[in-house]
C-alpha positions in Angstrom: 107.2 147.4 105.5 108.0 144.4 103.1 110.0 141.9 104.6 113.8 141.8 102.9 114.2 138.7 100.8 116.7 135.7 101.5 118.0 134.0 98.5 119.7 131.3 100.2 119.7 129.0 102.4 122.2 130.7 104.7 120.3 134.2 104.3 117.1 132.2 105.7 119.2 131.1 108.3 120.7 134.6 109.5 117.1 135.5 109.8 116.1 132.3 111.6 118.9 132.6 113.9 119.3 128.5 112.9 122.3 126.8 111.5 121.2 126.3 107.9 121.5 122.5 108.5 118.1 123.5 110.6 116.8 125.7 107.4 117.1 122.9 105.0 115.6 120.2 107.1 112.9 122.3 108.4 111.6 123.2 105.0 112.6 119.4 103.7 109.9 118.4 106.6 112.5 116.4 108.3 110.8 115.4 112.0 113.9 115.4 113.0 113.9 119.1 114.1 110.6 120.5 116.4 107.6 121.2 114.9 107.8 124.9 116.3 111.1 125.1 115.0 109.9 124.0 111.6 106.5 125.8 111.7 108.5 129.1 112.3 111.4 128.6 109.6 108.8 127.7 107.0 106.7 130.7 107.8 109.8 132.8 107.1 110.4 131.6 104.1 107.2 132.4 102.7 107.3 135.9 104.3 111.0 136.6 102.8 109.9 134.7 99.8 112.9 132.0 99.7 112.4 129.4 97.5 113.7 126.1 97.4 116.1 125.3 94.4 114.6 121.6 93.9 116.9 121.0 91.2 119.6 121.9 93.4 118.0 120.0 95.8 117.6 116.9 94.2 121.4 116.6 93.3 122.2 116.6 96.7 120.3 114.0 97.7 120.7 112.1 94.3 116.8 112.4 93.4 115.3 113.1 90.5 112.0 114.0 91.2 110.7 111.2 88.1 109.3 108.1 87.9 110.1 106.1 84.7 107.0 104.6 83.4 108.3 101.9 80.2 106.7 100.2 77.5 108.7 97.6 76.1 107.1 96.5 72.8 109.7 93.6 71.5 107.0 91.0 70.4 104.6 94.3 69.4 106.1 96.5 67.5 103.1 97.9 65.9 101.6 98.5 69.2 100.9 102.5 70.2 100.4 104.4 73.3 96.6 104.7 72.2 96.1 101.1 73.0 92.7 101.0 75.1 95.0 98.4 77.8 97.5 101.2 78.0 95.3 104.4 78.4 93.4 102.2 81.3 96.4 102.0 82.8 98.3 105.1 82.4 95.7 107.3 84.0 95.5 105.9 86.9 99.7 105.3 87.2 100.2 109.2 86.6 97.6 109.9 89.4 99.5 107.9 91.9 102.8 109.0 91.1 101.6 112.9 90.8 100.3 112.0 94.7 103.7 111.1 95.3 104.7 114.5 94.3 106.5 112.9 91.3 106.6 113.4 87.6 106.3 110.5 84.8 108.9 110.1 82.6 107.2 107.8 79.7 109.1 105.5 77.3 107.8 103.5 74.3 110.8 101.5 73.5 111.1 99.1 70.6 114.2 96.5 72.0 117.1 96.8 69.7 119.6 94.9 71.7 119.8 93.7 75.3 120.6 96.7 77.0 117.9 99.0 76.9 116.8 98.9 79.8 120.4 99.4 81.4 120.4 102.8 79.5 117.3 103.3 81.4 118.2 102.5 84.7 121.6 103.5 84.7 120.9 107.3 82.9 120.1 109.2 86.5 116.8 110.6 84.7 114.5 109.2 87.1 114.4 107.4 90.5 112.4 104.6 89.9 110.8 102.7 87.0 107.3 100.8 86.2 107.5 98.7 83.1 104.3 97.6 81.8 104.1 94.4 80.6 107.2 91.8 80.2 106.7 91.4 76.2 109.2 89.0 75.1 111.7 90.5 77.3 111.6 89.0 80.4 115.7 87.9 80.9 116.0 91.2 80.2 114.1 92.9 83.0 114.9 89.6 85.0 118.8 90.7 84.3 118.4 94.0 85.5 115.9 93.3 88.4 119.0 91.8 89.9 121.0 94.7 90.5 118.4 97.2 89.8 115.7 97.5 93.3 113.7 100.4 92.5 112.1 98.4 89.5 108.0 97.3 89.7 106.4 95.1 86.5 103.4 94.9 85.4 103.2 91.1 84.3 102.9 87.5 85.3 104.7 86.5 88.2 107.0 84.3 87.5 108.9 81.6 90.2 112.3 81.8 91.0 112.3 85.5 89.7 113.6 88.2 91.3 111.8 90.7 89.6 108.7 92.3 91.3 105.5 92.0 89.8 101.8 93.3 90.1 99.3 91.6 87.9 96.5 89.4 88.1 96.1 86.0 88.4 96.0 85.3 84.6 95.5 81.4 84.9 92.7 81.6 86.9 91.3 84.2 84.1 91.7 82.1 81.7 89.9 79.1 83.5 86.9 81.4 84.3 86.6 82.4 81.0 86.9 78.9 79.7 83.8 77.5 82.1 81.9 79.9 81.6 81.5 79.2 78.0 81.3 75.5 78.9 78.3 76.2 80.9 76.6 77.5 78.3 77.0 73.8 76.3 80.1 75.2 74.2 81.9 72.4 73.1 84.3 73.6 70.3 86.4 76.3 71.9 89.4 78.7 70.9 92.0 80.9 72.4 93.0 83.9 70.5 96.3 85.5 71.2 100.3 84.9 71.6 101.0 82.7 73.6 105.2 83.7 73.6 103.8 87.0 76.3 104.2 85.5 79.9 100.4 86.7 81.1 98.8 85.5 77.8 100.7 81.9 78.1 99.2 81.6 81.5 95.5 82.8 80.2 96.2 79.9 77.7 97.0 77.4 80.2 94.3 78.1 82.4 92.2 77.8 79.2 93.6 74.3 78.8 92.7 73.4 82.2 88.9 74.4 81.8 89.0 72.3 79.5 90.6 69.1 80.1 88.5 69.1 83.4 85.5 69.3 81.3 86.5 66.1 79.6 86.4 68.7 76.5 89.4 68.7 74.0 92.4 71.1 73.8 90.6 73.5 72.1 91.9 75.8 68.8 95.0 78.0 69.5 95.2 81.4 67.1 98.2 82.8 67.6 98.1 86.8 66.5 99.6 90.0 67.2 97.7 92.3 69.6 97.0 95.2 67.4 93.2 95.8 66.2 94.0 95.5 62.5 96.4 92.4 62.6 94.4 90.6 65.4 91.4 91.5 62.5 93.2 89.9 59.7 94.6 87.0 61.3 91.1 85.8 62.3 89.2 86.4 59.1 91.7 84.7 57.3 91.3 82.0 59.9 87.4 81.8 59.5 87.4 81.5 55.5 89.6 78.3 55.6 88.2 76.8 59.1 84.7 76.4 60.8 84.6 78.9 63.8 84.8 78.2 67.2 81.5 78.3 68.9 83.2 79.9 71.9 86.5 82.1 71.8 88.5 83.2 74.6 90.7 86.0 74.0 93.8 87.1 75.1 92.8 90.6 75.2 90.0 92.8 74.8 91.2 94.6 71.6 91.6 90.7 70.1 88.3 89.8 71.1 86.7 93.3 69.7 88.6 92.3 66.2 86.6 89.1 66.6 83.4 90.6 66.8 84.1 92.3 63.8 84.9 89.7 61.9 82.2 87.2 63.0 80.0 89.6 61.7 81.6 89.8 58.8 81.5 86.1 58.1 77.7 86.2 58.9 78.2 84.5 61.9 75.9 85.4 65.6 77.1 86.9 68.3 76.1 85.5 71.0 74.0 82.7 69.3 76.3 81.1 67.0 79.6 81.7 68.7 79.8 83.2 72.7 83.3 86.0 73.0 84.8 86.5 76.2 87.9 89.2 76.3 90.2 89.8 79.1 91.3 93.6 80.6 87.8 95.2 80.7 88.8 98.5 79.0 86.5 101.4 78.6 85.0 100.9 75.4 84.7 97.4 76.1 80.8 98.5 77.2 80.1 100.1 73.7 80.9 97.4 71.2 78.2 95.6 69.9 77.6 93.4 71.3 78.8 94.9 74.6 81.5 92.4 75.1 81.6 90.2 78.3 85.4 89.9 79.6 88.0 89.4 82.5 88.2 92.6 84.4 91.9 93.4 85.7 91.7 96.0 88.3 94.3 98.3 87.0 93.1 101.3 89.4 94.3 99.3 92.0 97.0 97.6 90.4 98.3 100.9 89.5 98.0 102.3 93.3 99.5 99.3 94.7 102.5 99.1 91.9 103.6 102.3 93.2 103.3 101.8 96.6 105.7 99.0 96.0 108.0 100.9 94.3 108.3 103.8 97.0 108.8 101.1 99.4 111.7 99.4 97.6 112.6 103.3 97.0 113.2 103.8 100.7 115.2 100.3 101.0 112.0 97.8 102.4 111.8 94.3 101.1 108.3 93.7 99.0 106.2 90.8 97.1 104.9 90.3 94.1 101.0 91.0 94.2 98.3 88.6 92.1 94.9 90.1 92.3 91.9 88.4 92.0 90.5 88.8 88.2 86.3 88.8 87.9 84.1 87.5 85.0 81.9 90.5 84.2 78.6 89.4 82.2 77.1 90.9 79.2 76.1 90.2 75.9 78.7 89.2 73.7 78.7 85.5 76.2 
């Protein structure tokens, strides 16, 4: 004979013989309550097919089940989800919040004023947010960091900050990429990219540093947007006016594809006349031609340990910033 259904919590209970204070935190796992006791209630609540209302659920406990993931784009408005940085990202962040038995809640926002992320934060959609990269708004997310906790960036950390940042160490990048042109007998070097980002001002400087310890000078500075077709236009135009670096460091990988492109363009050798180095290590970074050597970020693990830093700070814990290690990875293109 079929088991009668309970509908509610205090029907499971009736049948339990329980308190439904026992009911709810036996099914919410709560170790509070004996593992028989749980085991049992949990059994019956499959056989009377009860159901937990999470909605209901996560109003009591003021949850909502989400995990914000932001883009703020306020120096890149052109930028789109499809950028290779952000796909190599996003996987892996939506794998480790769906472990968490969360859902992403993704924003592309386009800063219009000052408080967008306080409309975030403060609109009970989600209990915790990732922003991914600190664009040019960084006292903004600095502003909210202070009385927001559930809050993890992905940037450049910055001192005296109290926001929380995962990243890596984007001066050290920038150095390695730097010597290992100059070990090759470079001598006329250039950094492509904006150096108004926090990670791709700290690229720059390590760049700098490279340098100067080489007893080479500054080096050429590019500034461009990040987007393949501006990064593109910004350095051809650059290379019809100017001789061309004979080693370029850029900011990104999508920059440093756009200068392939337009070395080629110009007639100019890759690596023989002028040695690329990119920074992320994206996918397609393998298939361009040629395959282009770079500074791999570890976002897999980046990703993982971002939100294990934010369910921590979830539950009330104090936690660091995290700098990983970046890696020179050798092919062709330097």
């Amino acid at each position: 004979m079929k088991a009668a259904s309970a509908s509610t919590l205090a029907e499971l209970a009736e049948i339990a013989g329980v308190s439904v204070a026992t009911v709810s935190r036996s099914l919410a796992g709560n170790p509070v309550i004996a593992e028989a006791t749980r085991t049992r209630i949990v059994a019956l609540a499959r056989d009377h097919g009860f159901q937990v209302n999470q909605a209901a659920r996560n109003l009591r406990l003021k949850r909502t089940g989400a995990i914000g993931v932001v883009l703020p784009l306020g120096h890149e408005a052109g930028q789109n989800l499809s950028d290779p940085f952000f796909m190599s990202l996003l996987g892996p962040l939506a794998d480790a919040i769906a472990d968490r038995k969360h859902d992403l809640l993704l924003s592309r926002v386009i800063p219009t004023d000052d408080l967008w992320l306080d409309r975030i934060v403060d609109a009970g959609r989600v209990d915790g947010v990732v922003i991914i990269g600190q664009s040019d708004q960084v006292e903004v997310i600095e502003r909210v960091a202070r009385r927001y906790r559930p809050m993890i960036v992905w940037g450049a950390e910055l001192p005296g900050k109290a926001q929380v940042t995962v990243g890596s160490d984007n001066f050290a990048g920038g150095r390695l990429a730097a010597e290992h042109l100059l070990a090759q007998g470079r001598k006329r070097l250039g950094f492509f990219g904006n150096v108004e980002v926090p990670e791709f001002a700290a690229r720059f400087a390590g760049f700098q540093q490279a340098l100067a310890a080489a007893g080479q000078s500054e080096g050429t500075l590019l500034p461009m947007h990040l987007t393949s077709e501006s990064s593109y236009s910004a350095i051809e135009e650059y290379l019809v006016g100017h001789p061309s670096p004979d080693g370029i460091v850029a900011a990104s990988d999508v920059i440093a594809m756009s200068a392939l492109r337009a070395l080629a363009e110009r007639g100019r050798r890759v690596p023989q006349d002028v040695g690329v180095v990119g920074y992320d290590d994206v996918l397609i970074a393998t298939h361009t031609t040629p395959p282009l050597t770079t500074i791999r970020q570890n976002v897999g693990l980046g990703a993982k340990i971002m939100i294990d830093l934010l369910f921590r700070r979830m539950k009330g814990a104090e936690v660091e910033s995290v700098t990983m290690a970046p890696e020179l990875i050798l092919r062709s293109s330097a």
